[in-house]
C-alpha positions in Angstrom: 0.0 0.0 0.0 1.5 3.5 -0.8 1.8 6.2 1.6 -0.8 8.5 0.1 -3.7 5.3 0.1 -2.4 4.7 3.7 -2.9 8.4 4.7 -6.2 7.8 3.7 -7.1 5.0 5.3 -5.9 6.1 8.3 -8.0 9.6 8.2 -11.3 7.5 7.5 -10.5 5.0 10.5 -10.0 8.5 12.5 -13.3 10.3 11.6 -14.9 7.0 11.6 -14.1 7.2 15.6 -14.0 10.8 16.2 -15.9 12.5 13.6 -14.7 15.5 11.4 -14.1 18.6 12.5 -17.1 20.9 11.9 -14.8 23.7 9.9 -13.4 20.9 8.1 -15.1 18.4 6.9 -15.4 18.8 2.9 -11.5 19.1 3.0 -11.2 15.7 5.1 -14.0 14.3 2.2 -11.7 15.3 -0.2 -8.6 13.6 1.0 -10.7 10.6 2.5 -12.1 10.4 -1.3 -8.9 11.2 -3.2 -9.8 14.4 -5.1 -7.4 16.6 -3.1 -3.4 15.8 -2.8 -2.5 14.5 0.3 1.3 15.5 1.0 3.4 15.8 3.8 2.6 19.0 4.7 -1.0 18.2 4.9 -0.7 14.9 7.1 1.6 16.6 9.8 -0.6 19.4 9.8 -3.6 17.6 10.6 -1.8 15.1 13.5 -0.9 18.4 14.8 -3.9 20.4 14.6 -6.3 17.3 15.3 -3.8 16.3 18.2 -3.4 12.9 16.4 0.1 11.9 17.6 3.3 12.4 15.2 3.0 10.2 12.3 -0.1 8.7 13.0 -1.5 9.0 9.5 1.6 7.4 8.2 1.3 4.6 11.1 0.6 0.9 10.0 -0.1 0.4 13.7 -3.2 -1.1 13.7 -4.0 -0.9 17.7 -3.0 2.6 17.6 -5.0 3.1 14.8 -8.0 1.5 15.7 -8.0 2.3 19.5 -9.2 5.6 20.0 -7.9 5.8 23.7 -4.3 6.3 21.7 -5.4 9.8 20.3 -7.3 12.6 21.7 -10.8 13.8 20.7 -11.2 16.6 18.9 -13.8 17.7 21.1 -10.7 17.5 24.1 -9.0 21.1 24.4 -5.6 21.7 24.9 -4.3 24.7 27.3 -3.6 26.3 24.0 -7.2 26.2 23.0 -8.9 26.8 26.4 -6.8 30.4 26.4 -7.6 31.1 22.8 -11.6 30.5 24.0 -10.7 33.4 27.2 -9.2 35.5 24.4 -13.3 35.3 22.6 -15.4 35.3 24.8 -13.1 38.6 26.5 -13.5 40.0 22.4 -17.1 39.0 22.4 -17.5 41.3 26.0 -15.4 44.4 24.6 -17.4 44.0 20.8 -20.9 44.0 23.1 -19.6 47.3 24.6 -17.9 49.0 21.7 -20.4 51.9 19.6 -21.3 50.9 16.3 -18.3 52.7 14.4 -15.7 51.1 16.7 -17.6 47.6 16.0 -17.3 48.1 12.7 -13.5 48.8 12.4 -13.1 45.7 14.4 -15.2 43.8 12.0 -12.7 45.3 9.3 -10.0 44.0 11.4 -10.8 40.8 12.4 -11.8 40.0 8.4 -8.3 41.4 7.4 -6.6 39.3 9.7 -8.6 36.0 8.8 -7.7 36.5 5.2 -4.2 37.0 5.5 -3.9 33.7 8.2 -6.5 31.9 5.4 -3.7 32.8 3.0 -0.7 31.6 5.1 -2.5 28.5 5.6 -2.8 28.0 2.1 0.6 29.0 1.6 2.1 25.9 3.8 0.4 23.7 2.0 
């Protein structure tokens, strides 16, 4: 089996247990499926992101494939993530008290700065 084919295997066994992640799930069709590439890049990015463990896409290890006790949920937050969720919901509180011009420069702002990560995303891969 080649890399790629085992990639893919290995993502299906994953949502199959934990689901796709809501933001993602057309693009984890699409590699699941084969219509988009599935590199490197894209594998490490995901066992990072998706807290899969290193290599695990690339892993012929069928109990740590299959037992989801070897992997965290996606559902599980990370320190990381629980500090990035105090960083909203403190945004949400100033946007709630903000007048209507100064909520809709931060609008501006916030869309500026998604593009631009949207486009560094893209970039890596």
């Amino acid at each position: 089996m080649d890399k790629v084919q085992l990639r893919r295997d290995n993502l299906r066994k994953w949502v199959a247990t934990h689901g796709a992640p809501s933001g993602e799930k057309s693009y984890f069709s699409q590699l699941i499926n084969g219509s988009a590439s599935f590199g490197e890049k894209s594998a490490r990015r995901l066992e990072r992101e998706y807290k899969m463990g290193d290599m695990y896409l690339d892993s012929h290890d069928k109990k740590k494939i299959d037992d989801p006790s070897q992997t965290l949920s996606v559902k599980q937050k990370s320190d990381k993530e629980n500090d990035e969720l105090d960083d909203l919901i403190e945004l949400a509180v100033l946007y709630r008290k903000a007048g209507n011009a100064a909520r809709v420069r931060l609008m501006k702002y916030a869309r500026a700065l998604e593009g631009s990560a949207k486009r560094k995303s893209d970039d890596a891969e």
